[in-house]
C-alpha positions as a Markdown table, in Angstrom:
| # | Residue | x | y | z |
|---|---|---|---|---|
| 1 | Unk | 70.7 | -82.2 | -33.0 |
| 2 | Unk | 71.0 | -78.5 | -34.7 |
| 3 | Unk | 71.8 | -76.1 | -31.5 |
| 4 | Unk | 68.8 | -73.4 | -31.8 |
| 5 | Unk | 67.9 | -70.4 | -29.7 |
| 6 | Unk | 64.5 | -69.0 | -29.0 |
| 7 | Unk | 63.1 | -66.8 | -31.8 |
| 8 | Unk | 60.6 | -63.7 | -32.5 |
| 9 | Unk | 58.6 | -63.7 | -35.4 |
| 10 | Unk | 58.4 | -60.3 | -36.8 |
| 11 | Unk | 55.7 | -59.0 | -38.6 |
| 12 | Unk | 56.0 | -57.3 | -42.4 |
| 13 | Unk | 52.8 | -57.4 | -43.5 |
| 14 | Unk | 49.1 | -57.2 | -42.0 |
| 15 | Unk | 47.0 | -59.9 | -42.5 |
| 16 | Unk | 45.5 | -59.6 | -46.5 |
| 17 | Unk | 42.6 | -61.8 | -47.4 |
| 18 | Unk | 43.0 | -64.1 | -50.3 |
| 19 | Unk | 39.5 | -66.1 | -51.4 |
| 20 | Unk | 39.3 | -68.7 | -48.6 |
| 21 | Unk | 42.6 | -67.9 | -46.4 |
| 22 | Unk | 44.6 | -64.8 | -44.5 |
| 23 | Unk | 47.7 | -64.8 | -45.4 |
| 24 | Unk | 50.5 | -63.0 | -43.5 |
| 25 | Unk | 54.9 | -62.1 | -44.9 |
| 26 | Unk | 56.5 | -62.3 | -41.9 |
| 27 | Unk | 60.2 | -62.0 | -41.3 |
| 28 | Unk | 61.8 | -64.8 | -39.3 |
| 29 | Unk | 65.3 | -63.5 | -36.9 |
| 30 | Unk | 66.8 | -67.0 | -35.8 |
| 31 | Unk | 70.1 | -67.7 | -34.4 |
| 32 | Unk | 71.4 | -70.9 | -35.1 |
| 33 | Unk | 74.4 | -73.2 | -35.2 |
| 34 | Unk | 75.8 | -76.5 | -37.4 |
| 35 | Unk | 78.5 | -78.8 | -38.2 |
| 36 | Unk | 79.0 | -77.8 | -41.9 |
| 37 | Unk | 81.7 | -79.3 | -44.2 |
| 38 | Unk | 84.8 | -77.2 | -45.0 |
| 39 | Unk | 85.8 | -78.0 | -48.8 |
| 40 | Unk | 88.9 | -77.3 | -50.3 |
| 41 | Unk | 87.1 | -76.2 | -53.5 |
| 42 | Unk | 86.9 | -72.9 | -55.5 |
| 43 | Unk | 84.3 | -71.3 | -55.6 |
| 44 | Unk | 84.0 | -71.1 | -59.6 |
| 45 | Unk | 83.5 | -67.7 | -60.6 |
| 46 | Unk | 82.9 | -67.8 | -64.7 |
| 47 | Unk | 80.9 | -70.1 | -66.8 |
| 48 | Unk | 83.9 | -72.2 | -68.0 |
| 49 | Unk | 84.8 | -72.9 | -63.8 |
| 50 | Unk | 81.1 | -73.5 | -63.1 |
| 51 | Unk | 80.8 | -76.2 | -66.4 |
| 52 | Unk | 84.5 | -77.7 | -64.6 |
| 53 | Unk | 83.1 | -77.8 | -61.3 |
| 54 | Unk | 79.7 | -79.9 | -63.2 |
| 55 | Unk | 82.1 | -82.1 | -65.0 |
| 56 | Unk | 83.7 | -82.7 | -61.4 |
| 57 | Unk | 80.5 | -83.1 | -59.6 |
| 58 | Unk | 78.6 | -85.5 | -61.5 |
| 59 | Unk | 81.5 | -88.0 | -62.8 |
| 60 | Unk | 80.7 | -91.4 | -62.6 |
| 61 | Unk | 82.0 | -93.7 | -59.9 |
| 62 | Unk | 83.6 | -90.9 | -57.6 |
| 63 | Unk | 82.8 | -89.1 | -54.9 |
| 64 | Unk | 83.7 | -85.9 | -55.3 |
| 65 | Unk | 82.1 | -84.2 | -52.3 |
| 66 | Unk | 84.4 | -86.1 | -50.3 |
| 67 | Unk | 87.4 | -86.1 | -52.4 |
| 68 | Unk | 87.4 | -82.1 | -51.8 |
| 69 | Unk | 85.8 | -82.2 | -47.8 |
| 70 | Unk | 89.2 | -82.2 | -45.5 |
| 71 | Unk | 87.3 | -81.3 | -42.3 |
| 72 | Unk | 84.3 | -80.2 | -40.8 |
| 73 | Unk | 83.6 | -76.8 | -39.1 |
| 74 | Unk | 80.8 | -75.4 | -36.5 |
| 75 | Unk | 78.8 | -72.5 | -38.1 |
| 76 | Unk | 77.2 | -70.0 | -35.8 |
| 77 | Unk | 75.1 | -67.2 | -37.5 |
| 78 | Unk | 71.8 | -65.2 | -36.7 |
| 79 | Unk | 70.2 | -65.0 | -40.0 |
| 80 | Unk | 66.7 | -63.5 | -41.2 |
| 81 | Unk | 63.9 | -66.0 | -42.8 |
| 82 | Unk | 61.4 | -64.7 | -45.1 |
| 83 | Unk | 57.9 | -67.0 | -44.7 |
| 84 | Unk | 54.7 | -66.2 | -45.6 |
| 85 | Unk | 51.9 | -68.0 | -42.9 |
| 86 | Unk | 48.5 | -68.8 | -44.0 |
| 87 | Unk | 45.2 | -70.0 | -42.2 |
| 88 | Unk | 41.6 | -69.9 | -42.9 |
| 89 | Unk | 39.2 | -66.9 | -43.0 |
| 90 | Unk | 37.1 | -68.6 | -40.4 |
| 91 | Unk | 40.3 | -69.4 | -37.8 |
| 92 | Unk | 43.5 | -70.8 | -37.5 |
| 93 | Unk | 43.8 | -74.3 | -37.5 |
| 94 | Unk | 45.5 | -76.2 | -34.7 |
| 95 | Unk | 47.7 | -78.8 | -37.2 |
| 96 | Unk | 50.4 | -76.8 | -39.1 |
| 97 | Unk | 52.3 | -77.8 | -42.5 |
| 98 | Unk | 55.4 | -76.3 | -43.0 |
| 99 | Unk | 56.4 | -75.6 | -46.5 |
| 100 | Unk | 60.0 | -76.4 | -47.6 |
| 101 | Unk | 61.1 | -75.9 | -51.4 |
| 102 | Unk | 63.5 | -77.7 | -53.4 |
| 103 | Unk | 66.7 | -76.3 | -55.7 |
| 104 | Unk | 65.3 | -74.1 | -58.3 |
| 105 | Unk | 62.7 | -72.3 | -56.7 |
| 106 | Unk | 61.6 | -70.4 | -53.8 |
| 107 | Unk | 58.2 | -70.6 | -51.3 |
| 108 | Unk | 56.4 | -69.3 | -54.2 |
| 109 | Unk | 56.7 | -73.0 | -55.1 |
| 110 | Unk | 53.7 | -74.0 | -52.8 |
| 111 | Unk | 51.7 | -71.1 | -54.0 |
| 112 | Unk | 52.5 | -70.3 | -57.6 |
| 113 | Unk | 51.1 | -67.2 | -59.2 |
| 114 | Unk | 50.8 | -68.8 | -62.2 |
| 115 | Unk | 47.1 | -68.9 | -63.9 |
| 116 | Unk | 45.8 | -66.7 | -61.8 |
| 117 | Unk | 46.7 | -69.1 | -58.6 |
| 118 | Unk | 45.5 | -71.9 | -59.8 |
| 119 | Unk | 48.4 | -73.7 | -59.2 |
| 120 | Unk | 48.2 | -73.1 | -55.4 |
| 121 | Unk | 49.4 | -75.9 | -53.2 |
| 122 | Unk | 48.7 | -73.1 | -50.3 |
| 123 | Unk | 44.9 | -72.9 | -51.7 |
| 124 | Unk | 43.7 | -76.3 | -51.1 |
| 125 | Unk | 46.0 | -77.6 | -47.9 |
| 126 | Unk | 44.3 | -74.2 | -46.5 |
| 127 | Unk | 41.1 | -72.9 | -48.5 |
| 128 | Unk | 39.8 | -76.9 | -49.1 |
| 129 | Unk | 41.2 | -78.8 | -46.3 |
| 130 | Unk | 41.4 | -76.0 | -43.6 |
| 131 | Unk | 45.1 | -76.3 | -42.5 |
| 132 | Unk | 47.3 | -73.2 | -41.8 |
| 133 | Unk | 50.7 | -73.3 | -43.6 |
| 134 | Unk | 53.8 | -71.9 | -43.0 |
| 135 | Unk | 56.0 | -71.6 | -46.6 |
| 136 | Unk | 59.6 | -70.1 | -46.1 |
| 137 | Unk | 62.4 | -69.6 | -48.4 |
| 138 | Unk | 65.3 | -71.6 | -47.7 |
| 139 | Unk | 68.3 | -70.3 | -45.6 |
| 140 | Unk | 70.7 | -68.6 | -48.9 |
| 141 | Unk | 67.3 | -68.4 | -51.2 |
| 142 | Unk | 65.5 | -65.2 | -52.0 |
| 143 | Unk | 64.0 | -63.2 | -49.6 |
| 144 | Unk | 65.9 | -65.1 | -46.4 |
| 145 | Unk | 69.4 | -64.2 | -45.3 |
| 146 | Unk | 72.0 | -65.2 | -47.9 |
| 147 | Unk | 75.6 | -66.1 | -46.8 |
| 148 | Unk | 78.7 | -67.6 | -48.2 |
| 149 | Unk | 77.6 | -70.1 | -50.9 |
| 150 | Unk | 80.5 | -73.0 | -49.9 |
| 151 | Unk | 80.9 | -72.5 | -46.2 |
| 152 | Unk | 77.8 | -71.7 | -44.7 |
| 153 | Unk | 74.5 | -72.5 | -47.2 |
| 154 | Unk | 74.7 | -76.1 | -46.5 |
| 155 | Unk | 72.0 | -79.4 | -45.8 |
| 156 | Unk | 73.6 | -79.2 | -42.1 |
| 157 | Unk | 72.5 | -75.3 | -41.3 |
| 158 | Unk | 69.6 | -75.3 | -43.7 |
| 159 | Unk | 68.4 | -78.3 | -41.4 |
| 160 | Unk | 69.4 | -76.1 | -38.1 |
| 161 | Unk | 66.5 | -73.5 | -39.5 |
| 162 | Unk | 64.1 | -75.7 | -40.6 |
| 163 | Unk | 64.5 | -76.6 | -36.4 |
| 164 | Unk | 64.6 | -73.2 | -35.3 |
| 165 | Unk | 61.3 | -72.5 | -37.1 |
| 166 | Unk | 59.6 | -76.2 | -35.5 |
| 167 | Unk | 60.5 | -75.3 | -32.4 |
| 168 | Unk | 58.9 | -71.6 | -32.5 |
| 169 | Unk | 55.8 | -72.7 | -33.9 |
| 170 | Unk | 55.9 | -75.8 | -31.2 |
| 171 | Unk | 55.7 | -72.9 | -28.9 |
| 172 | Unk | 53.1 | -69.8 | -30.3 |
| 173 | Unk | 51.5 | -69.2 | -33.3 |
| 174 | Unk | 53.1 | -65.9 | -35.7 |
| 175 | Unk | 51.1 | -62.8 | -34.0 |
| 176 | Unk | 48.3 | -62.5 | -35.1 |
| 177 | Unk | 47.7 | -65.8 | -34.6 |
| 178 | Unk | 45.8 | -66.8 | -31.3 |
| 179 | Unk | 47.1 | -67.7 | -28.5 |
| 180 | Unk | 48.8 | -70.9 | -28.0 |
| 181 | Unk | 50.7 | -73.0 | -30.2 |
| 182 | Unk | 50.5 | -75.5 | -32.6 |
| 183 | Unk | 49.3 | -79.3 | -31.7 |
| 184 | Unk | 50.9 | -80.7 | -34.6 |
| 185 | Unk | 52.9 | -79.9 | -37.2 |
| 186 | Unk | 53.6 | -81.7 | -40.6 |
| 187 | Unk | 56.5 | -81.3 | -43.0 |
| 188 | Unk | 55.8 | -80.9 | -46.3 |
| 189 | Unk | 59.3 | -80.9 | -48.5 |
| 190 | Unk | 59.9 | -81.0 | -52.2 |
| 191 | Unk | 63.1 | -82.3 | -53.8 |
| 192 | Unk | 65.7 | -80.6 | -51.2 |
| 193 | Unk | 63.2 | -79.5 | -49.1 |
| 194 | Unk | 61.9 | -83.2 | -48.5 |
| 195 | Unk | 65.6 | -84.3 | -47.8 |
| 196 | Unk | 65.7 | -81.6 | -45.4 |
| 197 | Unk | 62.6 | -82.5 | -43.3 |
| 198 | Unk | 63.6 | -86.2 | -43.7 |
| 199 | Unk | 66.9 | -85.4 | -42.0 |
| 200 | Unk | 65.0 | -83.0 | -39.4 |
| 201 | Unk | 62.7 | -86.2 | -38.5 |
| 202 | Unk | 65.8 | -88.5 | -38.4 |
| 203 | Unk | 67.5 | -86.5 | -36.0 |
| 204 | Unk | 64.9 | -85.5 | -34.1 |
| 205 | Unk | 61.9 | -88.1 | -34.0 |
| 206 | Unk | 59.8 | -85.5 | -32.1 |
| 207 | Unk | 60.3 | -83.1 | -34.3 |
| 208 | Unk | 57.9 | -83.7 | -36.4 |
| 209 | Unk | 54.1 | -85.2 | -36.6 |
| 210 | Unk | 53.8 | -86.2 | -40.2 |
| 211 | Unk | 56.3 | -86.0 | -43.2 |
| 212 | Unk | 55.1 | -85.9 | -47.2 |
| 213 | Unk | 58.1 | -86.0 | -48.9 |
| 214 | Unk | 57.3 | -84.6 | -52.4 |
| 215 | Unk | 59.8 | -85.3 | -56.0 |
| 216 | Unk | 61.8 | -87.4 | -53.4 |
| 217 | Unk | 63.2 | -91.3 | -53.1 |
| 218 | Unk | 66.2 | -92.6 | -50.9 |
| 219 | Unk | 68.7 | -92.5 | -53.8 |
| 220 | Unk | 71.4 | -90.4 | -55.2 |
| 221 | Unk | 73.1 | -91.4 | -58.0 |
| 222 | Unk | 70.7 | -90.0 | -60.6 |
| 223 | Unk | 72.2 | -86.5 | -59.4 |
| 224 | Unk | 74.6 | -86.5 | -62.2 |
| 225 | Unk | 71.5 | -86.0 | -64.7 |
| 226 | Unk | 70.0 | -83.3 | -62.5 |
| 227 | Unk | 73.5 | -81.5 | -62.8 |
| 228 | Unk | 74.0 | -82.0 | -66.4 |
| 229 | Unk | 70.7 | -81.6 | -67.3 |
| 230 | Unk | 70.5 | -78.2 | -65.7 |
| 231 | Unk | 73.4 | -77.0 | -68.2 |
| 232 | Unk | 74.4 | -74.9 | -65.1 |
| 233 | Unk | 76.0 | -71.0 | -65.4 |
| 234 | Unk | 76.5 | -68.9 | -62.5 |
| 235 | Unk | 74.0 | -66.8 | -61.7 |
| 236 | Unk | 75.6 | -63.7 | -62.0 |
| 237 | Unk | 75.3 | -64.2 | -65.3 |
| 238 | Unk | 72.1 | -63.1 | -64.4 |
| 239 | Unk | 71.9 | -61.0 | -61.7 |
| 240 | Unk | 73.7 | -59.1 | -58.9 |
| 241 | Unk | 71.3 | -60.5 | -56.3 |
| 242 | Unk | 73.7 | -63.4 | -55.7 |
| 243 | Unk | 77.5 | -63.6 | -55.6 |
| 244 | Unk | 79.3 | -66.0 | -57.0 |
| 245 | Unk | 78.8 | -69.7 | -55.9 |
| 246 | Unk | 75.6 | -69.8 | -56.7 |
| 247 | Unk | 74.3 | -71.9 | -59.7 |
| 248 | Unk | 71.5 | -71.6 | -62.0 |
| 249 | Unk | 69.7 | -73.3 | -64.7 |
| 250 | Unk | 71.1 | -72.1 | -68.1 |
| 251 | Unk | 68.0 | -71.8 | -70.2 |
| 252 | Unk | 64.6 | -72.5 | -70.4 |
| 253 | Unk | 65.5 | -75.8 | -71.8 |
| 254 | Unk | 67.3 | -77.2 | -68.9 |
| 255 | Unk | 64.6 | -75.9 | -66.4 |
| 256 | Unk | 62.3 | -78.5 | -68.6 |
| 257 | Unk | 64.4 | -81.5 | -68.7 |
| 258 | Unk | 65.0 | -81.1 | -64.9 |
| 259 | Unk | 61.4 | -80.4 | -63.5 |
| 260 | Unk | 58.7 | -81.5 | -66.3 |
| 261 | Unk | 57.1 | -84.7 | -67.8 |
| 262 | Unk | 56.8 | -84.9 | -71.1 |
| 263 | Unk | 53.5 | -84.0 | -72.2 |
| 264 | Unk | 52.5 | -83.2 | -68.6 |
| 265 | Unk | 52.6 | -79.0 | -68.4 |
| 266 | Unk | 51.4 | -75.5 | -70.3 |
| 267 | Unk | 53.8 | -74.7 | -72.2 |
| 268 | Unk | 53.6 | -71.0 | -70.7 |
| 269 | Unk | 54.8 | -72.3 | -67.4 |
| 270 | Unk | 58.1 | -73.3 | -68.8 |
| 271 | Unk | 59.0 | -69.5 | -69.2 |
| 272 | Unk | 57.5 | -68.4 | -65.8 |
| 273 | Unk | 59.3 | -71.2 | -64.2 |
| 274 | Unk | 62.0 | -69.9 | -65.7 |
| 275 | Unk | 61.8 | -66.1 | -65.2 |
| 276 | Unk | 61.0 | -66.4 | -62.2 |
| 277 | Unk | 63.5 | -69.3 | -60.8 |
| 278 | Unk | 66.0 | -69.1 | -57.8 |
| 279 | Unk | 69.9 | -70.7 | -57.9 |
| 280 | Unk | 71.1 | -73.4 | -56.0 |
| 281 | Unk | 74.6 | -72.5 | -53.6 |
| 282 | Unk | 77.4 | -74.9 | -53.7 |
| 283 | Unk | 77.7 | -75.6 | -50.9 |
| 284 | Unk | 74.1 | -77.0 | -50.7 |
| 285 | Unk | 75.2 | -79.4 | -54.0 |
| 286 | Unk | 78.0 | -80.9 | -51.8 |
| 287 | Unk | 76.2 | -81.5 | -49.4 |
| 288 | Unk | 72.4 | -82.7 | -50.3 |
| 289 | Unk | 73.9 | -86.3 | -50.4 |
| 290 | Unk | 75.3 | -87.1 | -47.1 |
| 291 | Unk | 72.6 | -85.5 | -45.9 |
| 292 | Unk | 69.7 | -87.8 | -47.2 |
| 293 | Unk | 70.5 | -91.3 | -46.0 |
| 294 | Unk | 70.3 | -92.9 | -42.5 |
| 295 | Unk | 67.6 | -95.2 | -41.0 |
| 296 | Unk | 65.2 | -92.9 | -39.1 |
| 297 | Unk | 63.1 | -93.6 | -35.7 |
| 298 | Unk | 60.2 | -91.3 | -37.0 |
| 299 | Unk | 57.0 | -92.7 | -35.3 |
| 300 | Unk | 54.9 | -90.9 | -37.8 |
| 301 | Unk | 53.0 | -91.5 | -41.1 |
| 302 | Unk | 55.0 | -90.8 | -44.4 |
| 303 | Unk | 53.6 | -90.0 | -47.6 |
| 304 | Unk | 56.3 | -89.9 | -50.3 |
| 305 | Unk | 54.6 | -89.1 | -53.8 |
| 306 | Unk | 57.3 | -88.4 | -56.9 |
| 307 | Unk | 56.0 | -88.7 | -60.5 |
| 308 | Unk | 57.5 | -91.6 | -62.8 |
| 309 | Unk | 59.6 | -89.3 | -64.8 |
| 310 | Unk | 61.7 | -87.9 | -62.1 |
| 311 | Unk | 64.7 | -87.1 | -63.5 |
| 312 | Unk | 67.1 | -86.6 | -60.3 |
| 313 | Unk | 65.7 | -89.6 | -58.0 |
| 314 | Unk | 64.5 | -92.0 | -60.5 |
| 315 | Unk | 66.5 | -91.3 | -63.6 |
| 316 | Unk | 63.2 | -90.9 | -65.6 |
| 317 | Unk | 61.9 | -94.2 | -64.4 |
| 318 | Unk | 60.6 | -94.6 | -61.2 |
| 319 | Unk | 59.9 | -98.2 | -62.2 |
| 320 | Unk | 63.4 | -99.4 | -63.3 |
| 321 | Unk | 63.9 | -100.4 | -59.9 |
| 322 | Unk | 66.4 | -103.4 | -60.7 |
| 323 | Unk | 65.1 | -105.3 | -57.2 |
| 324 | Unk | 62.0 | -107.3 | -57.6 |
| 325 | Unk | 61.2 | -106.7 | -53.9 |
| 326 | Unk | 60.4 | -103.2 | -54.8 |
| 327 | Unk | 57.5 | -101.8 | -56.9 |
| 328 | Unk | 59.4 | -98.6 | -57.4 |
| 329 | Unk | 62.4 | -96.8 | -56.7 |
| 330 | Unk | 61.0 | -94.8 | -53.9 |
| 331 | Unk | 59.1 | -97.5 | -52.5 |
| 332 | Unk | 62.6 | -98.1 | -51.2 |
| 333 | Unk | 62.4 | -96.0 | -48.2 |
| 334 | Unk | 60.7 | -98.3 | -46.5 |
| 335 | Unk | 64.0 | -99.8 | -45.0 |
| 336 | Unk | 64.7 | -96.9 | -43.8 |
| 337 | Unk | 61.6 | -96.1 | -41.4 |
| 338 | Unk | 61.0 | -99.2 | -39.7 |
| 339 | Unk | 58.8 | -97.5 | -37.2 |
| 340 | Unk | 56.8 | -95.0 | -39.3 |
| 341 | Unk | 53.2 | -96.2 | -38.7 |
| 342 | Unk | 52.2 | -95.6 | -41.9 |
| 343 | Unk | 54.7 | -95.4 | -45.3 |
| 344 | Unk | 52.6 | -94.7 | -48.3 |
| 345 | Unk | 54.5 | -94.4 | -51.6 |
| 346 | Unk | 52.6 | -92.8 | -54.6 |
| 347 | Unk | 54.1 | -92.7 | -57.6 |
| 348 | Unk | 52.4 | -89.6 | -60.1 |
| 349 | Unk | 52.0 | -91.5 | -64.0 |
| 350 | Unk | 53.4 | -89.5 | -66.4 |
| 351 | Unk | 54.7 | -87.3 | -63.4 |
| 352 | Unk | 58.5 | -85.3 | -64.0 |
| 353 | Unk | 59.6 | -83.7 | -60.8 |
| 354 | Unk | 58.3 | -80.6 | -60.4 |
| 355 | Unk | 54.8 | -82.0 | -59.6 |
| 356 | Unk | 53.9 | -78.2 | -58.8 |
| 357 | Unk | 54.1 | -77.4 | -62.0 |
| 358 | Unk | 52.3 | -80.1 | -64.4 |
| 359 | Unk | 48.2 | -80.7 | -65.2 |
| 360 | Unk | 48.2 | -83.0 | -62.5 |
| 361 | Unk | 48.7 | -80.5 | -59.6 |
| 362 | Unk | 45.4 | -81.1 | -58.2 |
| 363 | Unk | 45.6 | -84.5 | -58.0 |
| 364 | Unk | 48.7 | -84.3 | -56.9 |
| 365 | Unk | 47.9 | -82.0 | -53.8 |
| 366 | Unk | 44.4 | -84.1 | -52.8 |
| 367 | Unk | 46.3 | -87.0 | -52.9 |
| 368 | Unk | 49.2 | -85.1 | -50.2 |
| 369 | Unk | 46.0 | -83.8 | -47.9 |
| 370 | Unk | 43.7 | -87.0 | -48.3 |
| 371 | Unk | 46.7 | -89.0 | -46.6 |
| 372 | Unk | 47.0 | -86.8 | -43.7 |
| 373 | Unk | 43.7 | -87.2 | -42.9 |
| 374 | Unk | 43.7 | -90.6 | -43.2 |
| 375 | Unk | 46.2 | -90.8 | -40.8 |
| 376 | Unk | 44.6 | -88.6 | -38.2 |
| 377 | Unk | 46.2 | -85.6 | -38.9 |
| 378 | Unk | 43.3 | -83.6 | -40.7 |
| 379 | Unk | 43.2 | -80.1 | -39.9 |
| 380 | Unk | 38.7 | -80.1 | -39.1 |
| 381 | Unk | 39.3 | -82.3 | -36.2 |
| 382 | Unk | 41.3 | -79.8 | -34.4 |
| 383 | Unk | 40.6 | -76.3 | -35.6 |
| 384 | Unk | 40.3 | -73.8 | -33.1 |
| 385 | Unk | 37.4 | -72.0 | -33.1 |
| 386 | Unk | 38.6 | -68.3 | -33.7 |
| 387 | Unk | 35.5 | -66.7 | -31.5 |
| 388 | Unk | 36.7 | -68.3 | -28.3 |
């Protein structure tokens, strides 16, 4: 398990009233610690190195990850997260979901501006089904802490802070929060961010009360067509907010073939998407496989729900599963949590795999909440009442 230390959530913004909800940015301080990989890689610095390092990545039948890992190394860092927490105008609830994007995006992901909000995971977990959230940008991503994109933005340290943050809200709410802490808390993880809060429940049963693993199946070798797809350039090519190491999509193009069904989206969100898109760090490419596998003790209910398209977990077709004892691709996963009381897989028609994104994002998002309170998890049954 991911050594932590006790953190202080520090307050950036007062609380601001959106329709239904009060949502607060906070700023995160955590100290934390990991067994990352140490790669004897480059870190490619010019388009040309970063196409290379693509061809290198995604070749067929080798492992390149651990062609270039010669040995493993403890990272120890205090680092600041930037999360935005969100509960009801009418009180906190007691059951928390905590927010965890994928590559390509930031925590905007779960509460997307686009359309005037309408696109808001955060608005019906919280506004329709009266849960409080807690979205954060990944360790290395946007408004958190960056750090060197090989060494230390890795699965291994990025899971250490998705356990730093558990374990705080195990303990209290974020200030202006009432007292106590949270009964339960759910993981909610797209893409990267489900592999991450698999991994957290894996190593740490407790850790967790629920998981809805989101654009997500227990398979990695349709990676490749995530990579190539992305016709990857470094994102200082971009801009100086990141140093080199870190990866982005190339065009507005590649952000479609990576995250959108055919037929499934507004056009106009292609170009927000785009404009408005976060890198992925090396180091967190090299390491998003070895850090998705493993049969897991998790106790809990599991929703995993990835649309038939998915391009990096399915290949495009979630139903070109070669093994007749399996519906699906992700359906898959149930080997994997022989004690999860509940494994539903729902597999989005017509879905690519940024379900966020497409007409279906409703459904989509009922479909995530319904299952939690089918599994005894709603947020109604244990709301505090914010008067006491």
């Amino acid at each position: 398990m991911m050594g932590f230390q006790t953190l202080l959530f520090s307050a950036v913004l007062a609380w601001t009233p959106v329709s239904a909800r009060k949502c607060q940015n906070i700023t995160i301080p955590i100290q934390i610690s990991a067994r990352n990989g140490a790669f004897d890689v480059a870190v490619p610095q010019s388009g040309l190195e970063v196409t290379d390092f693509a061809l290198d990545f995604a070749r067929q039948g080798f492992n390149y990850s651990q062609s270039v890992l010669h040995d493993y190394t403890t990272v120890t860092g205090s680092y600041q997260i930037s999360a935005t927490h969100c509960s009801p105008d009418n009180g906190p609830s007691s059951v928390l979901q905590i927010l965890t994007h994928g590559i390509g995006f930031d925590k905007s992901y779960w509460d997307l501006p686009f359309k005037n909000w309408n696109y808001s995971y955060v608005a019906t977990a919280v506004d329709q089904y009266g849960y409080s959230t807690l979205a954060w940008d990944r360790l290395g991503i946007a408004n958190s802490s960056h750090g060197d994109p090989l060494a230390e933005i890795q699965a291994p340290l990025t899971q250490a802070a998705l356990a730093a943050l558990t374990e705080h809200a195990r303990k209290r709410h974020p200030p202006s929060g009432p007292d106590g802490s949270f009964s339960k808390i759910i993981h909610v993880g797209h893409s990267f961010g489900a592999v991450l809060s698999y991994a957290l429940a894996r190593d740490d049963p407790s850790a967790s009360d629920g998981l809805i693993l989101q654009g997500w199946a227990m398979e990695k070798q349709f990676f490749p067509y995530f990579v190539f797809g992305g016709n990857l350039i470094p994102i200082t090519d971009l801009t100086t907010a990141y140093e080199p190491g870190y990866l982005a999509a190339g065009n507005q193009a590649a952000l479609h073939t990576n995250f959108l069904g055919p037929g499934q989206y507004d056009p106009d969100i292609v170009a927000y998407a785009y404009a408005n898109g976060q890198p992925a760090a090396i180091g967190a490419l090299l390491t998003i496989g070895s850090a998705m596998y493993g049969v897991s003790a998790f106790p809990g209910p599991v929703m995993v729900i990835t649309g038939e398209r998915d391009l990096p977990f399915c290949g495009g077709n979630c139903y070109a599963t070669g093994d007749s004892n399996h519906p699906n691709i992700p359906d898959m996963a149930r080997q994997f949590l022989p004690n999860a009381r509940d494994v539903n897989v729902t597999i989005v028609p017509g879905g690519g795999h940024g379900l966020n994104m497409e007409y279906g994002h409703e459904t989509v998002y009922r479909a995530m909440n319904d299952f939690l309170g089918s599994s005894g998890l709603g947020a109604h049954s244990s709301r505090r009442n914010a008067a006491k």
